[in-house]
C-alpha positions as CSV (number, residue, x, y, z in Angstrom):
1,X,77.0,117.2,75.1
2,X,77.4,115.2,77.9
3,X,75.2,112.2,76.5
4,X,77.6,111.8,74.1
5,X,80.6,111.6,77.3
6,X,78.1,109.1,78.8
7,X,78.1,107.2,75.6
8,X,81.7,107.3,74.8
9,X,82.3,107.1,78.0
10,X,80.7,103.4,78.3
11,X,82.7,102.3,75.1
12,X,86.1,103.2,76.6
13,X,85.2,101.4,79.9
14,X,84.2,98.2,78.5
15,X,87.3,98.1,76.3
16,X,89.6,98.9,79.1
17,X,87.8,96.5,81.3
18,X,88.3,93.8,78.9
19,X,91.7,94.9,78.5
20,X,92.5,94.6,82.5
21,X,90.3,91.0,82.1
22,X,92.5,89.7,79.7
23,X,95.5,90.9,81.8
24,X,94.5,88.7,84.6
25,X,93.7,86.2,82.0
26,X,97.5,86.9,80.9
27,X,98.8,86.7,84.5
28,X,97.2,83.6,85.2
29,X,98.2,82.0,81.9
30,X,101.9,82.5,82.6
31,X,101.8,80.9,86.3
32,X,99.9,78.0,84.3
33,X,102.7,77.5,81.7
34,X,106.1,78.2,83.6
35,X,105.2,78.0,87.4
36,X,107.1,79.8,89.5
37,X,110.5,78.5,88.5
38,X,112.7,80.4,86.3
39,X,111.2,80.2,82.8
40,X,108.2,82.0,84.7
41,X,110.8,84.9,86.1
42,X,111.9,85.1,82.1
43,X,108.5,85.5,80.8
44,X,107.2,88.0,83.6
45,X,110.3,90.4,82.7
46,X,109.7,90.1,79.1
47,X,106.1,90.5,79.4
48,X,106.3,93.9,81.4
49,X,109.3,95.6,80.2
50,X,107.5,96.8,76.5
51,X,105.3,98.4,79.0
52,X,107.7,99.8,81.0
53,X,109.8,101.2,78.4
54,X,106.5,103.0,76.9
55,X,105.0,104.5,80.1
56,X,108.5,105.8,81.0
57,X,108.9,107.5,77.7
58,X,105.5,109.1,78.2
59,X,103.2,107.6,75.4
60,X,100.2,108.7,77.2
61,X,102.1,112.3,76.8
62,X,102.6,112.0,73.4
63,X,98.5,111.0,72.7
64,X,97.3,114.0,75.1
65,X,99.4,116.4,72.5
66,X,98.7,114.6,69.1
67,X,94.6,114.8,70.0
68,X,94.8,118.5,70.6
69,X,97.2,119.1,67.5
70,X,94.5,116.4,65.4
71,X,91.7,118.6,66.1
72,X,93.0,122.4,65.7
73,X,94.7,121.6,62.9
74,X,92.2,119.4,61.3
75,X,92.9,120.1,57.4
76,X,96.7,119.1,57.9
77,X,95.7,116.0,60.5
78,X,96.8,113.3,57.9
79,X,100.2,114.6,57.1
80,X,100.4,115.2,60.9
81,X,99.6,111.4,61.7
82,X,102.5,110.5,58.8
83,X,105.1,113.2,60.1
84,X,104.4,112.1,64.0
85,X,104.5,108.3,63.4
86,X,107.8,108.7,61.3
87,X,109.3,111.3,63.9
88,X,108.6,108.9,67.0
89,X,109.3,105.6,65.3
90,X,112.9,107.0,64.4
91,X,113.5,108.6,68.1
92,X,112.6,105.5,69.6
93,X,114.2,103.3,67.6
94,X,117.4,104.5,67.7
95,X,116.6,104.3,71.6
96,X,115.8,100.8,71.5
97,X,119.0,99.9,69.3
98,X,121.4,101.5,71.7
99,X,119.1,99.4,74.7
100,X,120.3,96.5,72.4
101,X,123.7,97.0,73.1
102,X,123.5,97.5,76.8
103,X,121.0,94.7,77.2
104,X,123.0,93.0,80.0
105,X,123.3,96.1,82.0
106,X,119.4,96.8,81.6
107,X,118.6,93.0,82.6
108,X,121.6,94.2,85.6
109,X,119.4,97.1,86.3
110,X,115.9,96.1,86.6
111,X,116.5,92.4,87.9
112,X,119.3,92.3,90.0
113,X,118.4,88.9,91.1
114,X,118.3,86.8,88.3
115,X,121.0,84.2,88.6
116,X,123.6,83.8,85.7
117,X,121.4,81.0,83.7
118,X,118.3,82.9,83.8
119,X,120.0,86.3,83.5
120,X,121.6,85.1,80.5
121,X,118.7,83.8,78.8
122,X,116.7,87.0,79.4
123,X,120.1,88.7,77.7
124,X,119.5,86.5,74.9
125,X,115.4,87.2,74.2
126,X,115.6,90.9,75.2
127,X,116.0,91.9,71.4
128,X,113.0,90.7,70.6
129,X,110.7,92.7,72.8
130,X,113.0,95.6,73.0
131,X,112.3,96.2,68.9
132,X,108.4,96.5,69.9
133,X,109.0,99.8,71.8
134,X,109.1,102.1,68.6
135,X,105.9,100.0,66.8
136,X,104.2,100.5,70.3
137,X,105.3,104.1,70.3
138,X,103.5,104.9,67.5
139,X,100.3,103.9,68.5
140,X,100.7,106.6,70.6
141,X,100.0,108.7,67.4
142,X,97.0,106.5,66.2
143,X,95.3,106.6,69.5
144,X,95.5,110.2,69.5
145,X,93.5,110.0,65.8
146,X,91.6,107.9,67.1
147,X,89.9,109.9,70.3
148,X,90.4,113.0,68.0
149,X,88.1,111.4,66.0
150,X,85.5,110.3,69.0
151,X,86.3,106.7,68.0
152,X,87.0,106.0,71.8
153,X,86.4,102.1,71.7
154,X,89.1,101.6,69.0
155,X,91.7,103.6,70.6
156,X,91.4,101.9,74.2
157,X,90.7,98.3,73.1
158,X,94.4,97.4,72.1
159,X,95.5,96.4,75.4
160,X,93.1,94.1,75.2
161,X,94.3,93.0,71.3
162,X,98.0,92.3,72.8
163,X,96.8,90.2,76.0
164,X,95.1,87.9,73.9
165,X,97.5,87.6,71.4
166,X,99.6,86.7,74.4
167,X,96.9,84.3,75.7
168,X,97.0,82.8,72.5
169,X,100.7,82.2,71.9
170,X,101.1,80.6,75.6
171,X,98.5,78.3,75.1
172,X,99.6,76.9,71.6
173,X,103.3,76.4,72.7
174,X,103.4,77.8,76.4
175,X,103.4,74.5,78.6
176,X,106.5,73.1,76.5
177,X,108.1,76.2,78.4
178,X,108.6,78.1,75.1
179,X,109.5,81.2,76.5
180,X,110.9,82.3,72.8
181,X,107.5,82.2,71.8
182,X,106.5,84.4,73.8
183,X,109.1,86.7,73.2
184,X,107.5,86.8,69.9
185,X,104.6,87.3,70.5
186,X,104.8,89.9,72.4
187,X,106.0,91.8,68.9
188,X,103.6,90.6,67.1
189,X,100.8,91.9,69.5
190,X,102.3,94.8,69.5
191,X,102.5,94.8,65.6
192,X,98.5,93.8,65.1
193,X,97.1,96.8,67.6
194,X,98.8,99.0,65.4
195,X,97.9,97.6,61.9
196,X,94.5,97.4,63.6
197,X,94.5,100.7,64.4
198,X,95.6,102.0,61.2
199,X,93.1,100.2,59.4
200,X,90.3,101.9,61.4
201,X,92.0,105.3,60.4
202,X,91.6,103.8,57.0
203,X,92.2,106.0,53.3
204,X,92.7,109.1,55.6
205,X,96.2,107.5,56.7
206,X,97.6,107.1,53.3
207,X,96.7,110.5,52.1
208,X,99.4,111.9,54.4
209,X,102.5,110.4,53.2
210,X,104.5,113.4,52.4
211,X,107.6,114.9,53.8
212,X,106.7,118.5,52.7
213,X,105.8,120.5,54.4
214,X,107.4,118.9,57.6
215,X,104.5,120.0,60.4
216,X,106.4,118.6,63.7
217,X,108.0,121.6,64.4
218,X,110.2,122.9,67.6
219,X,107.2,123.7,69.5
220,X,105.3,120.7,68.8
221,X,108.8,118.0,70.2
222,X,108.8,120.2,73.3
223,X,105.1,120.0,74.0
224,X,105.3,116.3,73.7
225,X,108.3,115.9,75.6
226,X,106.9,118.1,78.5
227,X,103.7,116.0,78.4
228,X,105.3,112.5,78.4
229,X,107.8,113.5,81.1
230,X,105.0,114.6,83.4
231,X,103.1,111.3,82.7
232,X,106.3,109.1,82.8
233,X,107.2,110.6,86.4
234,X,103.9,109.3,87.4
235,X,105.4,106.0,86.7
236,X,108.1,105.7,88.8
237,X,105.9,106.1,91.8
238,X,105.1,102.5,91.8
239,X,108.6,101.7,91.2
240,X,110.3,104.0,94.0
241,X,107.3,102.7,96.4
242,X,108.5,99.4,95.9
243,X,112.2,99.9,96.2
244,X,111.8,101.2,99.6
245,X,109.3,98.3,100.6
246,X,112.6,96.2,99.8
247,X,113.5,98.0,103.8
248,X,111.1,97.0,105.6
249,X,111.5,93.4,105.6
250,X,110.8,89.9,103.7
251,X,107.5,90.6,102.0
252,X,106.9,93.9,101.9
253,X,107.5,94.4,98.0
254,X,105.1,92.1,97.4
255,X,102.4,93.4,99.8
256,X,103.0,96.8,98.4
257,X,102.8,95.9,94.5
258,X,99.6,93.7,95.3
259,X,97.6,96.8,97.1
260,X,99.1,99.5,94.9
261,X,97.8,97.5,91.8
262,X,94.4,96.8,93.3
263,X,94.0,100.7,93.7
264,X,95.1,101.8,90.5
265,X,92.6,99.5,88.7
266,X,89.9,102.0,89.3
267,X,91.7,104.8,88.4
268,X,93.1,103.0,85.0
269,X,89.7,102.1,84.2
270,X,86.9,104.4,85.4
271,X,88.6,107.2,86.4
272,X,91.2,107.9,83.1
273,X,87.9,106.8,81.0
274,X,86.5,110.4,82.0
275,X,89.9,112.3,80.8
276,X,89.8,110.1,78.2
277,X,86.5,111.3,76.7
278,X,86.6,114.5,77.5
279,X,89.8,115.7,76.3
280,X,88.9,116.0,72.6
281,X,85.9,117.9,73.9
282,X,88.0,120.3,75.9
283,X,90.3,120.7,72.5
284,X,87.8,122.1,71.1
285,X,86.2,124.5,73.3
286,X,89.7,125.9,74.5
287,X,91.0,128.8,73.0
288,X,92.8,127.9,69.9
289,X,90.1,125.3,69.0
290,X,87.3,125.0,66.3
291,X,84.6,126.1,68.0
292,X,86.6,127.7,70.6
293,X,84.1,129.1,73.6
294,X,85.4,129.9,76.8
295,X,82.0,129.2,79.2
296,X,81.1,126.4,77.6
297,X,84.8,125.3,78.2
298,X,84.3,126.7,81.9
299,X,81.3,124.5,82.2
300,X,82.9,121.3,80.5
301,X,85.9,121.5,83.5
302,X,83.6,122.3,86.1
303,X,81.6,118.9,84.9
304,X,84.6,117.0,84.1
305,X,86.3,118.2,88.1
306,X,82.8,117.3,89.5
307,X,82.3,113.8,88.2
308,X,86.6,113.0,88.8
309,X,85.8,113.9,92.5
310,X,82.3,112.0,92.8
311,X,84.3,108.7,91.0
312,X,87.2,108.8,92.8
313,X,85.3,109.0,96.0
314,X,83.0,106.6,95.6
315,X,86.3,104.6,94.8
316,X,87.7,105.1,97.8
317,X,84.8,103.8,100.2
318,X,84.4,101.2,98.1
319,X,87.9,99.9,98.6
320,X,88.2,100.9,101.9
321,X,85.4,99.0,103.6
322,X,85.3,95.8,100.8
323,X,88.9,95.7,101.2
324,X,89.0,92.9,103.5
325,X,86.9,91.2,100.0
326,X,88.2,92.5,97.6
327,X,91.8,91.4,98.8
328,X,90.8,87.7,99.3
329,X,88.9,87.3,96.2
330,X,91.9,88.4,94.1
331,X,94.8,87.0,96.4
332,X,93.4,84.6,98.4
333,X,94.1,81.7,96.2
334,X,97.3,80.8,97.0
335,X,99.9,80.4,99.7
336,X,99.4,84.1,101.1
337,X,98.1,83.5,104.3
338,X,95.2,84.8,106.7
339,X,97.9,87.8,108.1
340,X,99.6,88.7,105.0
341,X,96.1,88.8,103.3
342,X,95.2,91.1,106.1
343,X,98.2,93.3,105.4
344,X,97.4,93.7,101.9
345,X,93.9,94.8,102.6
346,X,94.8,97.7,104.9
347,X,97.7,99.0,102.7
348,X,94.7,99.0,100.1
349,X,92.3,100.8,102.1
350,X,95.5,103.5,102.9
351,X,96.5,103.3,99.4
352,X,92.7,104.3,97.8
353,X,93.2,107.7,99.4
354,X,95.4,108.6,96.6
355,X,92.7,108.1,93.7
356,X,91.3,111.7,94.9
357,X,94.4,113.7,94.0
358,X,95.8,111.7,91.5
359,X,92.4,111.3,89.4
360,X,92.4,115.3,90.0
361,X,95.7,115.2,88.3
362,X,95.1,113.5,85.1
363,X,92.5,116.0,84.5
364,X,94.2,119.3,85.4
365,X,96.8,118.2,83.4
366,X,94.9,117.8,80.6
367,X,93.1,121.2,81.1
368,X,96.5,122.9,81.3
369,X,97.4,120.9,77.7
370,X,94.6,121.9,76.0
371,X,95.3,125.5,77.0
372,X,98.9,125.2,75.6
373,X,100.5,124.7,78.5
374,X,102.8,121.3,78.8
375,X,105.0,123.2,81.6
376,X,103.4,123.3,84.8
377,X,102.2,119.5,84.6
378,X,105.5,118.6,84.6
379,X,106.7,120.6,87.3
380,X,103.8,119.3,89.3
381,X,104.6,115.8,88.7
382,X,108.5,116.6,89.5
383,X,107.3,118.3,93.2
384,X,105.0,115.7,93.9
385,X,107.8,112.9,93.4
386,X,110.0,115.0,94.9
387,X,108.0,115.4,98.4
388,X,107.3,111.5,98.2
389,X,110.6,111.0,98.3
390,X,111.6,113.1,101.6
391,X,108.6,111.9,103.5
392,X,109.9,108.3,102.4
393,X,113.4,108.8,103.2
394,X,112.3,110.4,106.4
395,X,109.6,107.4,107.3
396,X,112.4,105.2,107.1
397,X,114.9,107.6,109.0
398,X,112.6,108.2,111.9
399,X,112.1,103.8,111.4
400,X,108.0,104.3,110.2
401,X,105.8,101.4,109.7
402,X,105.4,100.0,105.8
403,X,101.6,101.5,106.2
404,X,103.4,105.5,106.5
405,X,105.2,104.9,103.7
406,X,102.3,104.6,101.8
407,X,100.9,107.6,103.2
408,X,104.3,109.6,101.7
409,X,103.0,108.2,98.6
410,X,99.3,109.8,98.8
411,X,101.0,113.0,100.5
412,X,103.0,113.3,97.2
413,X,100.0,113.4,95.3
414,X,98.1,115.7,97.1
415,X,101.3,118.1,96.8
416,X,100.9,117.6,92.7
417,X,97.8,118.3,92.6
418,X,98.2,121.7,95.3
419,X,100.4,123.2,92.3
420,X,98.2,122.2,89.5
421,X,95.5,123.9,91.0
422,X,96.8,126.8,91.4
423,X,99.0,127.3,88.0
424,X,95.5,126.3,86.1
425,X,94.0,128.9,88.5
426,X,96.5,131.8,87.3
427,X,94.7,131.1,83.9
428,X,91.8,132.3,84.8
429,X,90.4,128.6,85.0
430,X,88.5,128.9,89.2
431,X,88.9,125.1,89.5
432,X,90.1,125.8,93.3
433,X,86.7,127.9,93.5
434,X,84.8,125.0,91.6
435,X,86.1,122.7,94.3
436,X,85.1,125.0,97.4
437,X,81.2,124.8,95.9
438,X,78.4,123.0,97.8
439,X,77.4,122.0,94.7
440,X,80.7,120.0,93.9
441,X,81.5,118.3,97.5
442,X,77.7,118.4,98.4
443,X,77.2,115.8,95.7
444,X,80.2,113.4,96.1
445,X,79.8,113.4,99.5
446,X,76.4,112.2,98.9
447,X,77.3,109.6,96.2
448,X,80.2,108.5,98.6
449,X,77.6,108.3,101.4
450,X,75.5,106.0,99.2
451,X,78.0,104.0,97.8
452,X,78.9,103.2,101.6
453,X,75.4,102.0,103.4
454,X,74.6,99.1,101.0
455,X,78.2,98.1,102.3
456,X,77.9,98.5,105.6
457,X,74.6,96.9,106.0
458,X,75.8,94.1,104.8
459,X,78.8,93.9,106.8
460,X,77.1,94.6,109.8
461,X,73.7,92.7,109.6
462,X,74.6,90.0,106.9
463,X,78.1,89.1,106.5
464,X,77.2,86.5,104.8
465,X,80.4,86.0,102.4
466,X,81.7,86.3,98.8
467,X,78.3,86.5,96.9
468,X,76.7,89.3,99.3
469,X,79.5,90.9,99.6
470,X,80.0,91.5,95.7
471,X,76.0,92.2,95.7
472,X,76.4,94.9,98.5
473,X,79.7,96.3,96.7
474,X,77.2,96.5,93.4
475,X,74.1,97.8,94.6
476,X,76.7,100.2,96.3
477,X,78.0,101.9,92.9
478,X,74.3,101.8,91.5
479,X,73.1,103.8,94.0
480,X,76.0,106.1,94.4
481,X,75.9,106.8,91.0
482,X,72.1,107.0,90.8
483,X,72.3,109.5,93.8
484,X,74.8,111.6,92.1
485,X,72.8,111.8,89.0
486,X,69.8,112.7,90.7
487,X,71.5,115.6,92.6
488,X,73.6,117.0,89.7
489,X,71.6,118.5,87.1
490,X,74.2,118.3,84.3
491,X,73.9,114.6,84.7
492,X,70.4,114.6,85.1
493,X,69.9,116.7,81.4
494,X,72.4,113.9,80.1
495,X,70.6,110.7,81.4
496,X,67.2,112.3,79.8
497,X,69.5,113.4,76.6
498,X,70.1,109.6,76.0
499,X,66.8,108.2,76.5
500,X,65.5,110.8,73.8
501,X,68.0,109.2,71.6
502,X,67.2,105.3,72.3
């Protein structure tokens, strides 16, 4: 079983890498075109808002739901995908009409700072992208099909579809500052990753297309609106973090977005790949599901807790002693200077503590959905934010250095994940247990221990720059991974699993 997670698991990691590639790609594109004069401004609100809008209303909510639904329910899966799409695509689209109307007070909201002729032509494109939320809503539904269906490349590789679409449009028209097309294209790479998608899904997708019986009943809305409001909460931790940077002085905000974003690239990419995998896996084995089994669903957790941990901390050493790097590699190339570079790095190393409890989070959440219960991982999520926000407002009360606000951040997470521990405990799952094992901390201790000395030898004998550094920060995750693997005899039965197969 797990050499097909190691499998999957490598398809869903190279699509999402190429994915965040193609973001920088993206990024780096739009400073190319506009600059950093106002048609840039435009393009950068018009870019991120689609994304905004979606990870607030909880996509990733709606797809945790849909793939449990897609596989107990397999025989009515079809109608399901039609029913879902049509259900969504009409919730959010009369959302995204009435954000149509209100346009200028959204633009009021989320940029205060645009001046009137740049305000006004944001005002003017807005339409435009706002009208891709519902289309990029729906792939919610067809990305749950997809990993129902173990076709985990598919399902994570439209990211990836929309940044080059984006690429594409900026360099065909971008350096004659057509920020309308853009705008454009922005729906349009929205509209291909779902015809994409829908073409994978193929015949199966048009022999759903009836209204009767409708199968997106009462229970169904409220388990999707639990789930997306427990994922969408996770969400405004960037953006609260970054409001309260605003008080602590010219530059802050930025510093803060750079090292938050530098930290969540693991977890978006390695870390979610595992929950990502697994959760069709877990749908299954849970009570309710096909081949419902409750120790092989005990063992599947334990696995799935183990390897978040051993990830996640091999994660945070790495970012925490190549942060110095890592940081200059990726921000060094502009006007930031030697100081501000130096600020960045720390708040990254502080920062990467937070990839423990919140890659524990994705995945207890998910255990907790698969066992029908879309409750507590909202109420997790709401206590976590919640405890973030008095430690915040009390680092800026007691007048705390930018570097403790970050900490409120991690200490929010670490509250979330407290609670989900112990509601998934009361149902009989021992994850607190699991985590209390030799076994379990034994072996990412040793990973993280690994993952550290290539580092540190090279840091302390070497220093020899860029290219030694990325070779240390490689060898590094090799042989973390390698020791890991050797230690943990799941892993071990997986690795010899695969090379039976190739």
């Amino acid at each position: 079983m797990l050499a097909g997670v190691l499998k999957s698991g490598a398809a869903v990691a190279l699509a999402l890498l190429i994915g965040r590639l193609l973001g920088f790609g993206r990024e780096a594109t739009i400073a190319a075109s506009f600059g950093l004069g106002r048609e840039a401004d435009i393009a950068v609100f018009l870019v991120g808002l689609p994304d905004f809008l979606i990870n607030v209303l909880g996509a990733g909510g709606v797809t945790a739901v849909l793939v449990v639904v897609f596989r107990q329910r397999a025989a009515e899966a079809s109608r399901l995908l039609f029913q879902a799409s049509v259900a969504i695509f009409c919730m959010v689209g009369l959302l995204a009409l009435g954000l149509v109307l209100v346009r200028a007070g959204l633009v009021d909201l989320l940029a205060p700072g645009f001046d009137a002729i740049t305000r006004q032509r944001t005002i003017d494109l807005l339409p435009l992208v706002i009208l891709a939320a519902p289309v990029a809503a729906i792939n919610a539904v067809t990305i749950a099909w997809l990993q129902a269906d173990d076709r985990f490349f598919l399902s994570a590789i439209g990211t990836a579809v929309i940044n080059a679409v984006l690429i594409a449009a900026l360099l065909i028209d971008g350096h004659g500052g057509a920020v309308v097309w853009l705008a454009v294209a922005v729906f349009g790479g929205v509209l291909l990753r779902w015809l994409i998608q829908m073409a994978a899904i193929g015949q199966r997708a048009l022999g759903g297309i009836s209204f009767r019986p409708w199968l997106v009943d009462r229970r169904m809305i409220v388990d999707m609106a639990q789930t997306s409001a427990a994922e969408s909460i996770v969400y405004f931790y960037p953006f609260a973090l970054r409001a309260f940077a605003t008080l602590f002085g010219i530059g802050a905000l930025a510093s803060v977005n750079f090292a938050t974003r530098l930290v969540l690239l693991p977890l978006g990419v390695v870390i979610t790949t595992l929950t990502i995998i697994l959760l069709p896996r877990l749908a299954n084995l849970a009570p309710g599901g096909e081949t419902a089994d409750r120790g092989a669903f005990l063992s599947m957790v334990r696995q799935g807790q183990t390897w978040i941990l051993i990830l996640s901390g091999m994660a945070v050493v790495a970012l925490f002693l190549s942060r110095d790097l890592i940081t200059r590699l990726v921000f060094g190339w502009g006007d930031i200077s030697a100081a501000e570079l130096s600020v960045i790095a720390w708040l990254t190393a502080i920062y990467a503590l937070s990839l423990i409890p919140l890659g524990l989070n994705v995945f207890i959440r998910r255990v907790l959905n698969v066992m029908g219960d879309t409750r507590s991982p909202m109420i997790g999520e709401v206590l976590g934010f919640a405890a973030f926000l008095l430690a915040a407002f009390a680092v800026e009360a007691l007048q705390g250095e930018l570097a403790d606000l970050i900490l409120a951040a991690v200490f929010g997470a670490f509250v979330s994940s407290g609670y989900l521990l112990v509601m998934v405990a009361r149902r009989d799952v021992p994850l607190p247990s699991m985590l209390l094992q030799p076994a379990t901390w034994g072996t990412t201790l040793l990973a993280m221990l690994a993952t550290g000395i290539p580092l540190v030898l090279e840091q302390t004998l070497i220093d020899g720059g860029a290219v030694t550094g990325l070779g240390a920060l490689a060898v590094g995750g090799l042989l973390g991974l390698t020791v890991a693997i050797v230690v943990n005899r799941d892993a071990r039965t997986a690795v010899s699993g695969l090379r039976r197969r190739t």
